[in-house]
C-alpha positions in Angstrom: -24.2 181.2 98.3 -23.6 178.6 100.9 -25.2 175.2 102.6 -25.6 175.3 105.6 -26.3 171.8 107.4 -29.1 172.5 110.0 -28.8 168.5 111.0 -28.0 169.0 114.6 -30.8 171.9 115.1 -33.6 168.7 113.9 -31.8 165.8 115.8 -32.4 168.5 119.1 -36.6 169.1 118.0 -36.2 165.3 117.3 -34.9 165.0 120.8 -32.7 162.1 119.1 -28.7 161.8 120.1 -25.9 161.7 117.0 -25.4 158.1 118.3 -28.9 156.8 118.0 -28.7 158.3 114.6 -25.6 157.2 113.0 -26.7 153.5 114.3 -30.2 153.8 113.1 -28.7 154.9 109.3 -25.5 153.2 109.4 -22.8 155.2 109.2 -19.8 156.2 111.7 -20.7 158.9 114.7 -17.4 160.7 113.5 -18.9 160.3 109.6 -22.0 162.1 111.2 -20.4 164.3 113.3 -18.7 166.0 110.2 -21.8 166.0 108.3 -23.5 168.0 111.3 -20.6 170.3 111.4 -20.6 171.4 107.3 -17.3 169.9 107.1 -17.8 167.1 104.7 -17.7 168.4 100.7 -20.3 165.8 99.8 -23.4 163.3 100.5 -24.9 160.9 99.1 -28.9 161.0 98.3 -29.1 157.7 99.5 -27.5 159.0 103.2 -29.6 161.8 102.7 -32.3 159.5 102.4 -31.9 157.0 105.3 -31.5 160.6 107.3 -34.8 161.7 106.3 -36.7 158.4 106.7 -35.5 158.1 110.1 -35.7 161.9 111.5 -39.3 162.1 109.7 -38.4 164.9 107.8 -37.7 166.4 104.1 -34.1 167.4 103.1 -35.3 171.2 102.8 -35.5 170.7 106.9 -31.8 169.8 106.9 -30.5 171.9 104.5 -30.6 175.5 103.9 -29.4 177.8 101.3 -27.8 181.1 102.9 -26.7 184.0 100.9 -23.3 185.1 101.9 -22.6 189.0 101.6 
């Protein structure tokens, strides 16, 4: 199984740019950027919190379990 980060498909319904993001939680836009592209091996809840608070959403909306063959 893997996790898929589905962060850059809510900042687009969001219609919210990486920058205003990373500002708005505090954290780097290259921090982010790596986070939107799967590449980071961890988070914390409490990112994973600010994230949520500010995009409105759950962290099921963010994250998805996919099944790989």
């Amino acid at each position: 199984m893997e996790i898929v980060v589905r962060l850059d498909v809510v900042l687009a319904q969001r219609k919210m740019k990486s920058k205003d993001l990373a500002e708005a939680i505090g954290i780097s836009v290259q921090n982010l950027s790596l986070l939107k592209s799967g590449k980071v091996k961890g988070l914390r809840f409490s990112t994973l919190a600010r994230i949520c608070d500010v995009l409105e959403c759950q962290p099921g909306d963010l994250l998805e379990a996919v099944v790989v063959p």
